[in-house]
N, C-alpha and C positions, 0 to 999 in steps of 0.2 A: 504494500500500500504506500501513495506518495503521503509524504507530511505534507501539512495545510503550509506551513510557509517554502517550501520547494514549490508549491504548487501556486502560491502566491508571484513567487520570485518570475516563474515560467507565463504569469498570466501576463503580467506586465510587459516581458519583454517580448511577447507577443502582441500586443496592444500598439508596444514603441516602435515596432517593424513594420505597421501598418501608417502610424503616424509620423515619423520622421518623412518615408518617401512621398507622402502627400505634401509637405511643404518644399523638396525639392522640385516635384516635377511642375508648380508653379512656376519656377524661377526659367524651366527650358523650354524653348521658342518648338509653335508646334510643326516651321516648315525651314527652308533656307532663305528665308525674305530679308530677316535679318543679320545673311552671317555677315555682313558687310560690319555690322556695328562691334559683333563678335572678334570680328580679325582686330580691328583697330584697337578699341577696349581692353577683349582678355575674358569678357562674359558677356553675357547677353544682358540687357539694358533692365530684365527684374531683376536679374539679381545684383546691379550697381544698384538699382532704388531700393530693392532690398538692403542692401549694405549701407546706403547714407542714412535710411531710416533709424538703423540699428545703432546708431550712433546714440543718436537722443532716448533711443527704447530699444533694449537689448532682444527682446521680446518680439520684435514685431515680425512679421514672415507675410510674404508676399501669397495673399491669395487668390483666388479666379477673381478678374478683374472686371468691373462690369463693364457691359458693351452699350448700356446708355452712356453717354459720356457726360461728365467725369467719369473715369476708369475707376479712382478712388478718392478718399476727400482727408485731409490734413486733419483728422482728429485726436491728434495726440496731447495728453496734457503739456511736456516741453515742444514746442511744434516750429523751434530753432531748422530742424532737418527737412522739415517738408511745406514748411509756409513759402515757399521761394519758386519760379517760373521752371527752375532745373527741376526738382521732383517733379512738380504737374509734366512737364515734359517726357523727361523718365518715364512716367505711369504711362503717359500715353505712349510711347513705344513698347511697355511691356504690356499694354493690351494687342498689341499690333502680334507680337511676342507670342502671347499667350494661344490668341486666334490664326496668325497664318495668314497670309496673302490670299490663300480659298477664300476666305469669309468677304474681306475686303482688298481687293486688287492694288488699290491705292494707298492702303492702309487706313485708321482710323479717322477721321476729323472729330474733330471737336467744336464746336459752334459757337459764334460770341456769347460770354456768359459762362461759358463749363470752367473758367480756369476760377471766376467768381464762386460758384457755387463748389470747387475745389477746397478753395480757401474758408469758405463760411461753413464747412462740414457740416454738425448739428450746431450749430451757435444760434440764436437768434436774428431773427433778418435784421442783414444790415451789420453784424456784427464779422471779424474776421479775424483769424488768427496773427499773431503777431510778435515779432517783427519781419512784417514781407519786403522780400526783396527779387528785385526783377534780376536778371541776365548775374545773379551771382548767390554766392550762400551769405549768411552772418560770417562775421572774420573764425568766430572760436570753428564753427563748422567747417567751412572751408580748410583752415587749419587740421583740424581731426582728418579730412578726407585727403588731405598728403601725407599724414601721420601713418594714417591706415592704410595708405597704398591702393585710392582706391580711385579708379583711373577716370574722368569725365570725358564723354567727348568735344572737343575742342567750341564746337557750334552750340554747347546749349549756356555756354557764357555770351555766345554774342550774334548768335542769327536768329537761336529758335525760339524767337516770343515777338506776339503780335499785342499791341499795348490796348486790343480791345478785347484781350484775353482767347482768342480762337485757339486753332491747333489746324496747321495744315499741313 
């Protein structure tokens, strides 16, 4: 007969087998559309959003993103890592990521408004996360993400944001 804590110990790490590969195969693109960002980078663009997230919340894990867009919204209580044009960006390439070129030939758009309702996550209208900053991070974040080795592409400091918030 098993003892109740072997069978304990076996239940879990049965459980963690299930769980662990669910939050990586988030982070992997589900066609070649984006190895291009892959070559350049080093990963695929969730799991750079994953990783600057993790910065401010160790905890966070990139999960199916939605395809109304926003993909997702800056709800963190420190929200230093994701109140900024680069994560909204980020996201919407790891929806692009997530879905594949099948879904969307062109990739995602975003519409004026989604990088807003990004930032205002559940806050009340009118209200936003903060301190937001366009075409860059806060300095300490920015800092961490050279610290950490964690590679941006070159364009989402200085092409990829439209100042009426779209995504094209």
């Amino acid at each position: 007969m098993v003892s109740t804590p072997l069978l304990q110990v076996s239940f879990i790490l049965l459980i963690t087998s299930y769980i662990i590969p669910s939050f990586s195969q988030n982070t992997n693109c589900a066609d070649s559309g984006l190895d291009w960002y892959t070559d350049v980078v080093g990963e695929t663009p969730c799991r750079t959003y994953e990783r600057v997230r993790q910065i401010c919340n160790p905890d966070f894990h990139v999960g199916v993103m939605n395809t109304n867009t926003p993909p997702d919204v800056c709800n963190e209580q420190v929200p230093d890592c994701c109140c900024n044009s680069i994560a909204f960006g980020l996201s919407m390439l790891c929806l692009t990521c997530q879905q594949g070129f099948s879904h969307a030939p062109n990739g995602f758009d975003a519409g004026s408004g989604a990088y807003e309702i990004y930032l205002s996550a559940n806050r009340p209208v009118g209200q936003f996360c903060s301190p937001n900053t366009n075409q860059s991070f806060p300095a300490q974040i920015q800092t961490a993400v050279c610290n950490q080795n964690i590679k941006i592409f070159d364009s989402m400091y200085n092409r990829i944001f439209w100042s009426d918030g779209s995504w094209f």
